[in-house]
N, C-alpha and C positions, 0 to 999 in steps of 0.2 A: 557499401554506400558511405557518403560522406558527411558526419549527425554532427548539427551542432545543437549543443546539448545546453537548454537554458533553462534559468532553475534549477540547476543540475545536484545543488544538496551534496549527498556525498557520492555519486555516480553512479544510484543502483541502473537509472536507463540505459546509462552508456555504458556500463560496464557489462549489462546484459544483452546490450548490443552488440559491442567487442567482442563477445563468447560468440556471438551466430556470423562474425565475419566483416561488419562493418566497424568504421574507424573515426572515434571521434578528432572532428580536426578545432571545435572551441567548446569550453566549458566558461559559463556563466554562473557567479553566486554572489550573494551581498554578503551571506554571515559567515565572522572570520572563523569559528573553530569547521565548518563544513568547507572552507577555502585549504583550511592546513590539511585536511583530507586528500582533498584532490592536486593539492602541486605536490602530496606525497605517492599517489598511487596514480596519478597521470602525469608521470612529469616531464612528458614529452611535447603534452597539449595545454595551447596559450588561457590563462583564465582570465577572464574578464569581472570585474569584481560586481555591476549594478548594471541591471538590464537598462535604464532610461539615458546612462548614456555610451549604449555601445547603439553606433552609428550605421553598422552594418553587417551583415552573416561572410563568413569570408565565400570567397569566390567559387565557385566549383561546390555547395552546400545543396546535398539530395534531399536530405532527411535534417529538419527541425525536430526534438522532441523538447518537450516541455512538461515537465510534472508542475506547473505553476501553483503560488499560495493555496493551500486550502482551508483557512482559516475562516475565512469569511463565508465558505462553502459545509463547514462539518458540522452536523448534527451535537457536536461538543462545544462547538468554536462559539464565534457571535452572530454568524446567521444574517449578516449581513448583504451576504448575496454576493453575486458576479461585480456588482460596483463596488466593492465594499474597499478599503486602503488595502489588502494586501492581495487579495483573489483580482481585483482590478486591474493587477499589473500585467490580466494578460493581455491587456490593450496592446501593450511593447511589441508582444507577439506580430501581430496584424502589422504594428507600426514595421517590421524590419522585417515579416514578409511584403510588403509593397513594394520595398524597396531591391524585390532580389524576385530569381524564378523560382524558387524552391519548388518542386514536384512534389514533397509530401512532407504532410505534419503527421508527429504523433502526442494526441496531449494523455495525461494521467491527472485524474482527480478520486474525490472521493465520493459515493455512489449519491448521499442524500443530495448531491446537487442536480440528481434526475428529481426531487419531490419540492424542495425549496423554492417559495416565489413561484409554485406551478412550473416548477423548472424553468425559469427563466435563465440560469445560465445554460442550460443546453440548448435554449432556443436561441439565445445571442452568440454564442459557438458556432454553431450550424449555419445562420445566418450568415455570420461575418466570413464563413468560410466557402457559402455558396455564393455569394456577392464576390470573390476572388477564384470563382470557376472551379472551385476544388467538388469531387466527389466527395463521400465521407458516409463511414462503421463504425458505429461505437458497439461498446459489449460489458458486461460488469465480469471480471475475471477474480476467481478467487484463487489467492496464494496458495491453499488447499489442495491445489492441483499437485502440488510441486513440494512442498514443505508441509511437517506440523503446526501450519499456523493458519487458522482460519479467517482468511482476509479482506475482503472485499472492496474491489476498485474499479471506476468507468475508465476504459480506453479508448480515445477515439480517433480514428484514423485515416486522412482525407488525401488522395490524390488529385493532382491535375497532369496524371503520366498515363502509362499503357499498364500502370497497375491497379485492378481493381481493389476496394478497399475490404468489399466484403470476403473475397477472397484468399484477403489474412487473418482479418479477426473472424468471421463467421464460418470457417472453413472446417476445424473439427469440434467435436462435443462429445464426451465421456459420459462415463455414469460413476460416481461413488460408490463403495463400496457402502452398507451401512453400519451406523454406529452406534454402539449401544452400551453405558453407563455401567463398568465393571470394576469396582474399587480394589477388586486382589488384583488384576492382570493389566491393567490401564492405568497409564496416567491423563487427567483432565484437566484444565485450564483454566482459570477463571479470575474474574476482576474480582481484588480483595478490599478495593476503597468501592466497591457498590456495594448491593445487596436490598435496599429498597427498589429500588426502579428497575434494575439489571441486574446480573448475574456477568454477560457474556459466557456462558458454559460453552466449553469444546471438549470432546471426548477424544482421547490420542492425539492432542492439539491443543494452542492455546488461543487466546482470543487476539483481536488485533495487537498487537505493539504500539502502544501513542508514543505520542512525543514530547510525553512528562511536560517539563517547564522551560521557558527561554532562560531562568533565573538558576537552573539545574538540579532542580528537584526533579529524583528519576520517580517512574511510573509504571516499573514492571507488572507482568499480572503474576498472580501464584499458581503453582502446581501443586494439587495432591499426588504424590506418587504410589505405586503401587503399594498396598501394607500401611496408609493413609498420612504420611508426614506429609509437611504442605510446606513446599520452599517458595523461593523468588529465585528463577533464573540468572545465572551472572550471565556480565553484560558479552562474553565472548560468545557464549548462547546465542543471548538476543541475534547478536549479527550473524552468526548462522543460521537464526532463524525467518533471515531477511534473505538469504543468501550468500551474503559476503563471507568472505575468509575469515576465520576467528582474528580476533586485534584489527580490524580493519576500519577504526576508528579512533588507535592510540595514537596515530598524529596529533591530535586536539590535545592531548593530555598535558601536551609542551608548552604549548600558552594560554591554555584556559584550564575550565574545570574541569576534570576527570568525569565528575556524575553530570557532565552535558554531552556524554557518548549517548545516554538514552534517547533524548529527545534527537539527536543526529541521526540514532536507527530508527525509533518509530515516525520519522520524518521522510525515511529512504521509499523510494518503490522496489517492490521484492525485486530479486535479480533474474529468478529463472523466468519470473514471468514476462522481462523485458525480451529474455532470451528467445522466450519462445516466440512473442511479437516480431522478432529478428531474424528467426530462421522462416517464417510463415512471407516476409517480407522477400529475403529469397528465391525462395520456393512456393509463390500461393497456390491454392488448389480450392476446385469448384465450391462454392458455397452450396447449402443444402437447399436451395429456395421454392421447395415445397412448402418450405415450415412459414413462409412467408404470407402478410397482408397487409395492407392497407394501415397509414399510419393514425392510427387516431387518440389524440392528447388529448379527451374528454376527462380520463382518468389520470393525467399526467405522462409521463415519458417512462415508455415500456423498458427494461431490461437487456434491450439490444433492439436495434432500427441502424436504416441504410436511406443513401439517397444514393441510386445512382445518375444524376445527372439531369433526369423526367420525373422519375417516382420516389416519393418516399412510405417507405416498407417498413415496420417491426418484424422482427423474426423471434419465430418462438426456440428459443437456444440457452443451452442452461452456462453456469459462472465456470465450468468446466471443461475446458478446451482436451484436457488430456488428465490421468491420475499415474502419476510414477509411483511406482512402487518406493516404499521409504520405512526404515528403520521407527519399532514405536516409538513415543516421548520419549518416554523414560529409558530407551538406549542411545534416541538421539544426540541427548545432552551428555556432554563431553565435561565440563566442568563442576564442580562443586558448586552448588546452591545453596544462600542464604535461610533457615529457618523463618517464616514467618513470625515478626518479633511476636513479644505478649501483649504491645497495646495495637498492633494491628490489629492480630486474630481476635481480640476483644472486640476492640472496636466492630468488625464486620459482622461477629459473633451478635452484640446488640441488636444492630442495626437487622439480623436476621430476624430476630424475634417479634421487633414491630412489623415488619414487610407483611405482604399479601402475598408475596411470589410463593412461589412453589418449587422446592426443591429438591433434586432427584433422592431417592431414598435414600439415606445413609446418611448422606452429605453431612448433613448439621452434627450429626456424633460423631465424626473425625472431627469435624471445626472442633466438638469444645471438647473431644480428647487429645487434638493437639495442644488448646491453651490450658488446659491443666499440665501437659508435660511442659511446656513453656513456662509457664509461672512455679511449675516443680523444680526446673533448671535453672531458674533466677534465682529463686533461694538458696538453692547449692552453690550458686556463684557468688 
């Protein structure tokens, strides 16, 4: 198919697109270090710098996708909502599908905008896209399927073709293996600026990847690796652990800042997961619609729901479309990783001590046998 790709960041949709066979023909972005990206790694496809004043999708355009702002949308962010200055711009969307027949949208966000506002952006999603004849599947997919990285994202995906929607995204569902907290043989993952409110723990996995700061303060999370030392992924990592090819963000390094590669990748949508929406687009197959009922928002907006056309349906289907088989953390990572300094591991070290949380056994005596060899190493230094 033929995607043009808006919002496009640094191309994980289209680039996970391009992997299952289709071909982007425009990419869309406002910020320049995500622009130097993509005229380096598509530099056959026209970019267009600001959605508000591109005038039209070009001709012959199947497939829109859109990872649009989620700032105004994240649980982290400002919470501003579907209207808010930067999640708002998916008005543009609508605006330059009216203007064209596009057959199908695919958007990507982040999942708290199923609870936000009672879900009001998913109800003016749906709306703005049932008012323009489109069917539409959403589904929360976790990167986890594909990668050691515990991720979780809404897809949603609306036909006005002879392809049904539920029959890409609700189409298959795995089961996980499970996973259980082993400090000799596992590496686990976790945010090292929380420790009151969260944790993010993943075990042979790490927690989402954000996207640090506009101003380029990165925002990795830590590893303890097996035998208990506790790094920060380097950022060739990161992007492998998004998908992308190791350096697949050292274009930016040319006219910006180096440490605004972070916020580029925890910005990106993982790659295989686009992949997989890609090949499923190809090749759809039967949805399970036993697991199916009646949609009801009493409680807010379920974890996956369908309209097709007459009814709208929730389906009970979990964030796991498939589980590839994959290398643990700790063989994952190909690069050398940073030590957690000594006023980090402090820092969260404190902050552990007032919390209420609760953390897995051990945990806290590798934290503060790490910052004693850290602050052991500083004085030797």
């Amino acid at each position: 198919m033929k995607v043009a790709g808006l919002f496009a960041g640094i191309g994980g949709l289209e680039l996970g697109l391009s992997r299952a066979g289709h071909e982007a023909a425009l990419l869309c972005e406002v910020w320049e270090p995500a622009v130097s990206v993509l005229e380096s790694k598509f530099p056959s496809v026209p970019v267009h710098r600001d959605i508000c004043s591109l005038r039209s999708l070009p001709q012959g355009t199947q497939l829109v996708a859109a990872g649009f702002p989620c700032q105004d949308l994240s649980q982290a962010g400002r919470t501003a909502g579907i209207s808010g200055k930067n999640s708002g711009l998916v008005d543009q969307v609508f605006r330059l599908l009216d203007g064209s027949d596009v057959p199908l949208v695919l958007f990507e966000n982040v999942p708290f905008m199923l609870r936000l506002d009672k879900g009001a952006a998913m109800r003016r999603l749906t709306s703005e896209l049932e008012s323009r004849g489109y069917r539409w599947a959403y589904r929360i997919i976790n990167t986890l399927s594909f990668l050691p990285q515990r991720r979780e994202r809404v897809f949603v995906l609306a036909s006005r073709c002879d392809i049904d929607p539920a029959e890409v995204l609700l189409s298959d569902d795995a089961q996980p293996p499970a996973m259980q907290t082993d400090f000799n043989t596992k590496a686990h993952g976790f945010y090292w600026t929380e420790g009151v409110r969260g944790l993010g723990w993943a075990v042979d996995a790490i927690p989402p990847l954000k996207n640090g700061s506009t101003v380029g303060i990165p925002s990795p999370p830590a590893i303890v690796l097996p035998g208990g030392s506790i790094i920060k992924p380097e950022i060739r990592d990161a992007e492998r652990l998004q998908g992308f090819d190791a350096r697949w963000t050292e274009p930016a390094e040319k006219e910006h800042r180096p440490s605004l590669r972070w916020s580029l990748v925890g910005n990106a949508v993982s790659v295989p997961v686009a992949e997989w929406v890609g090949k499923r687009l190809a090749s759809p197959r039967q949805a399970p619609h036993a697991q199916e009922r009646a949609l009801d928002l009493s409680s807010g907006w379920p974890k996956a729901a369908k309209f097709d056309g007459k009814r709208h349906s929730q389906v009970e289907i979990g964030q796991f479309p498939i589980w590839c088989d994959r290398s643990p953390l700790s063989e994952f990572l190909q690069f050398e990783g940073s030590p957690l300094s000594v006023r980090a591991t402090s820092g969260f070290y404190e902050r552990t001590q007032r919390s209420s949380l609760r953390f897995p056994d051990g945990f806290i005596d590798l934290v503060r046998k790490h910052l004693l060899e850290a602050q052991g190493n500083s004085v030797a230094a």
